[in-house]
N, C-alpha and C positions, 0 to 999 in steps of 0.2 A: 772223489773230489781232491784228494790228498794228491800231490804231485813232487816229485823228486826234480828243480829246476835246474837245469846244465847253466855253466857261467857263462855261456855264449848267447845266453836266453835275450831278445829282441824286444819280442812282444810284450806287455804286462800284463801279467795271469791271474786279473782281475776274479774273485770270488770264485779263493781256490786256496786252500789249505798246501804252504809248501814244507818239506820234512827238510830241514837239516839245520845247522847251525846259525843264527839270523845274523850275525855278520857276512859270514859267506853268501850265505842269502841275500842280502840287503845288497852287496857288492855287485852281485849278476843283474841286479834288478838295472834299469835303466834311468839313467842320472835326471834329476827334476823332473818326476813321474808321478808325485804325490802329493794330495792337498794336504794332509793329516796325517800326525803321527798318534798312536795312542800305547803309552810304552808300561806297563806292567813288571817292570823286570823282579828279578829276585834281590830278595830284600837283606840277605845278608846276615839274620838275623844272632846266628852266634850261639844256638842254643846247646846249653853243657847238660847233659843228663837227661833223664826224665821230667815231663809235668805231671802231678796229680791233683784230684781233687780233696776238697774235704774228706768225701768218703773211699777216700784212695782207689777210685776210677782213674785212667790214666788218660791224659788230656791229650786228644790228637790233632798236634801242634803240627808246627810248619821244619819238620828234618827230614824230607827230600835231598836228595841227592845235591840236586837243581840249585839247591842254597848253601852249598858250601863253596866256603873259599878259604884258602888257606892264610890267607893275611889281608889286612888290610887293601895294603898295596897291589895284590894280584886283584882284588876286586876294584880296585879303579882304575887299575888297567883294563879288567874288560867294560867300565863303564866308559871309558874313552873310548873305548872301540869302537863298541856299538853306536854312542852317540854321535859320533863321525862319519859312519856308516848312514844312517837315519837322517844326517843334514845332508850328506849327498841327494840323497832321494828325495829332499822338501820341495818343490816349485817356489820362485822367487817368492812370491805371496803365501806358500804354507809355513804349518803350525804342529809342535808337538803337544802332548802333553804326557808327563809322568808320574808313577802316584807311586809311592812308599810311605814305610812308617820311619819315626827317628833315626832307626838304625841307619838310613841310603839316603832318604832325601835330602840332607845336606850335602852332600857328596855330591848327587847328582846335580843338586842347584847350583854349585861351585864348577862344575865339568860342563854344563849348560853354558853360560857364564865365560868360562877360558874356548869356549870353541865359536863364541860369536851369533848364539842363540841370542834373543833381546826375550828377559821376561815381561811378559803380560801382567801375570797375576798370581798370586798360590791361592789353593782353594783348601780350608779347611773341612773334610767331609767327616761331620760329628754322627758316630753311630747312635743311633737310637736305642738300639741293643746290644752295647759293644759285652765280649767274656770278659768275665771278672777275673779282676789280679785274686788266683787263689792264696798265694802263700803272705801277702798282708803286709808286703814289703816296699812296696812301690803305689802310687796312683795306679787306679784304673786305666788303662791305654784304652780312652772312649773315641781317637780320632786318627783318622789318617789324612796326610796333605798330598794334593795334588800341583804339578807344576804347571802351568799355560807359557808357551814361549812361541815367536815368531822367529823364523830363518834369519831374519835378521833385523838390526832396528829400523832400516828406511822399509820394510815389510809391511803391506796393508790385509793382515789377516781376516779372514771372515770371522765377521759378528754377528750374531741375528738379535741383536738387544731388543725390539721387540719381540718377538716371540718368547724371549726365557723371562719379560718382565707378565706377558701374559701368562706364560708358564705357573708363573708365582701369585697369582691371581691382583694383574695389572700392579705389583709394587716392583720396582725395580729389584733386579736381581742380586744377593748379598755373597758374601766370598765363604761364607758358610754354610754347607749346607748340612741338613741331618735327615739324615736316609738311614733306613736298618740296613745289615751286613745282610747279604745271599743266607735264607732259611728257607723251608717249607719247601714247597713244593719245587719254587726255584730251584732248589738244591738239589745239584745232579748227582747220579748216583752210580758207582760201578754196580760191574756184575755183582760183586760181593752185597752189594748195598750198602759199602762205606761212600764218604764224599768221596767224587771220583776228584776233585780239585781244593785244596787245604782253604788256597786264597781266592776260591773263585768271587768277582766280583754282581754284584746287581745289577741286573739290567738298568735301572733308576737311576745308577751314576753315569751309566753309557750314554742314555736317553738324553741326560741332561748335558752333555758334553758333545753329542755327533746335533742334537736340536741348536745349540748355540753357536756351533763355531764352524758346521758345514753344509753346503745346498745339497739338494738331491744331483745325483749322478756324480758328487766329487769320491775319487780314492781314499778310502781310511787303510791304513796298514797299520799291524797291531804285529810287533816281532817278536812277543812273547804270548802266543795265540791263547795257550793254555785249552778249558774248554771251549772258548768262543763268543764267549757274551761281546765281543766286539762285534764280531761276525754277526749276530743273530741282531742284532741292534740297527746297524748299518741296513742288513738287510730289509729288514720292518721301516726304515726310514727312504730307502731307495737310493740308499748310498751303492758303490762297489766299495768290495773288502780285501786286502790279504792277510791272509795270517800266514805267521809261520811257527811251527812246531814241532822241535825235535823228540818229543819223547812221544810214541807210537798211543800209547793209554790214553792219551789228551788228546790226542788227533781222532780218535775211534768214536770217543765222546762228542768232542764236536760235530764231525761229519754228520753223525746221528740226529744233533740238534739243528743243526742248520737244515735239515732236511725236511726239519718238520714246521720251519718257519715261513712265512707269507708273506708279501711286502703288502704296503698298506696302498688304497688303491692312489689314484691320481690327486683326487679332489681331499685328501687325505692328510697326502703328503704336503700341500700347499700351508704355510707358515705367517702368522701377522709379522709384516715388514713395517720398516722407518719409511714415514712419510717422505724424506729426502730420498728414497730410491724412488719413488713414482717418478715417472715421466714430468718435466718440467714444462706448465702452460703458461705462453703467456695475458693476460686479462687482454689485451688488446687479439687476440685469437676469438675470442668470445664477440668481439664488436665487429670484425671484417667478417665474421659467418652469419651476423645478424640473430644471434642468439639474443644480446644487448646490441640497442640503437642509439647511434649519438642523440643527446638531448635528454635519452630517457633518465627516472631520475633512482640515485641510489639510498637509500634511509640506512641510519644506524639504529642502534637498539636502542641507543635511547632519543629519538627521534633527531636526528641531524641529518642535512640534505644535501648530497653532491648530485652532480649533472655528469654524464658520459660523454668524452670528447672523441673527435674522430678516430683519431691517433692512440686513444687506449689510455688517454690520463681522464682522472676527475677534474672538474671544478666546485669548490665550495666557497663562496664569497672569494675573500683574499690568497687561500689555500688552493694551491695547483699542484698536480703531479701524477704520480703511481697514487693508486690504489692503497698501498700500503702508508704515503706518505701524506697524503690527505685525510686521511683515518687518525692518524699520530699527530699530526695538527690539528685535527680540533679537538682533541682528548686530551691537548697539552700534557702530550706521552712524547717517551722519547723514541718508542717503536710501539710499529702496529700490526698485529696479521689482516690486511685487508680482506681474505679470502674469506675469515671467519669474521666479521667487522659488517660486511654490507649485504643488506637484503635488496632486493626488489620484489615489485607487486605483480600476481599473473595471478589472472579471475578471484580478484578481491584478496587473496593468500600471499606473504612473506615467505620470501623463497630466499635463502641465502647462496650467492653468488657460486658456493662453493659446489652447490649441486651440478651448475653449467662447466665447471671443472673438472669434478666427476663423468659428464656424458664424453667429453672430450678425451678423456684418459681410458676411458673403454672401448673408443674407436680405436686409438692407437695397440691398445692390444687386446685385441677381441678373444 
């Protein structure tokens, strides 16, 4: 699965792990090729010495190679890089997102920001289990922030806000979330059977970021693959993925996981949508197919009586119009949802209008 990309590279080498440096990477890739970005980078974090525990066990912290930098400034130089790199590749309509802890995400949201990203959102993700500050000097570091931004401001990035408010069992979705950090079983593991990845993240943070902000079949690229919880996510959702991965041990890991992942089937992957994506009917569609007959009559709940005219308005007494406007007139409302507003009678039963909306919207897409 791993693949070494030439710069000449045309095609895009959808759900395929590529090895080498992800600017150069990013570069061969072909210009507006991506729905999504999902950016991992290293975090920069600075660490002088050893960690231990209380019981002077020694904490196996994040000092990888991968996270050093020598100054400040050389590391916002490769965060300009890459993030440069990453907006070439957005589609007019795509979105990245980046996740660090204190040490980078300001940096990055500042570099975001100078290159013409338009931010969405930051998303606080509060560990439910985050590791304790051992030496008793600082706060617990219980959270990490995510960045959401779109290519640009005039950008209309995908949203699926229904389905992450049913996600969240029907309340709308908060900028906070609390998810436990990758343990158990999740936690992958080298040959040795240490973590094979310091910072590997949860599937659950994946889940809820490729379920909100992309359809099935759009491109996720992830240029800091690591082991692949992008990849393994995307795939289960029926996304395509790239990653990229210069260090050979993460690449090994991954290939191995994604191998052993399954996408989820058709009827699966299907998502509750915003009622303004359905197909638009209009009430007079329902009278020219004689579903409703001029004359016939329409009740409200609380018993009030309009007439069906040729043409697809009501009549009620003095009140004429849409459907929605003669509803909102006699409820001496300033707006009305008609659809949900008016019943009619078939074999002695109140049938709301919206059911003959519904037969109509399933022919349209069977």
């Amino acid at each position: 699965m791993t693949k070494t990309i030439a710069l000449e590279a045309k095609e895009l080498p959808v759900n395929q792990i590529l090895d080498g440096d992800c600017i150069e990477v990013m570069n061969s890739l072909p210009e507006g090729s991506v729905d999504l970005i999902f950016a991992d980078p290293p975090y920069n974090l600075q660490l002088k010495g050893d960690l231990h525990r209380p019981d002077n066990s020694k904490v196996d912290a994040v000092d990888d190679h991968w996270d050093q930098f020598a100054s400040f400034k050389v590391y916002d130089d490769f965060t300009r890089a890459w993030l440069k790199a990453a907006r070439r590749l957005l589609k007019p309509n795509g979105a990245i997102w980046v996740i660090g802890s204190y040490h980078n995400v300001f940096r990055m949201g500042a570099e975001l920001q100078n290159q013409g990203f338009w931010i969405l959102n930051d998303v606080v993700w509060r560990k439910s289990n985050p590791m304790p500050n051992f030496r008793g000097k600082r706060l617990t570091n219980a959270h990490e922030t995510l960045i959401w931004a779109s290519k640009s401001e005039e950008a209309k990035p995908t949203f699926n806000y229904e389905a992450l408010k049913e996600l969240n069992e029907g309340v709308q979705m908060r900028s906070d979330w609390v998810l436990p950090i990758c343990n158990g079983g999740e936690r992958l593991k080298d040959e040795n059977g240490e973590k094979a990845h310091p910072t590997q993240k949860p599937e659950a943070l994946l889940h809820r970021v490729l379920l909100g902000t992309t359809n099935p079949g759009d491109v996720v690229l992830d240029p800091f693959f690591g082991t692949g919880t992008t990849g393994a996510v995307a795939k289960m959702l029926g996304r395509e993925f790239i990653g990229i991965e210069r260090e050979e041990a993460y690449r090994k890991v991954a290939e191995k996981r994604l191998s052993k992942v399954r996408k989820f089937d058709k009827e699966a992957l299907q998502t509750t949508t915003s009622k303004r994506a359905e197909p638009r009917v209009a009430f007079g569609q329902l009278v020219e197919r004689g579903m409703l007959r001029p004359g016939e009559t329409l009740v409200s709940p609380r018993g009030k009586i309009a007439k069906v005219r040729a043409d697809g308005t009501l009549i009620s007494g003095e009140a004429k119009g849409s459907i929605h406007q003669v509803g909102a007139a006699l409820e001496s409302a300033p707006s009305c949802n008609g659809w949900t507003y008016w019943q009619f009678k078939r074999d002695g039963k109140s049938v709301s209008i919206d059911v003959l909306r519904q037969q109509v919207r399933a022919e349209m897409h069977p």
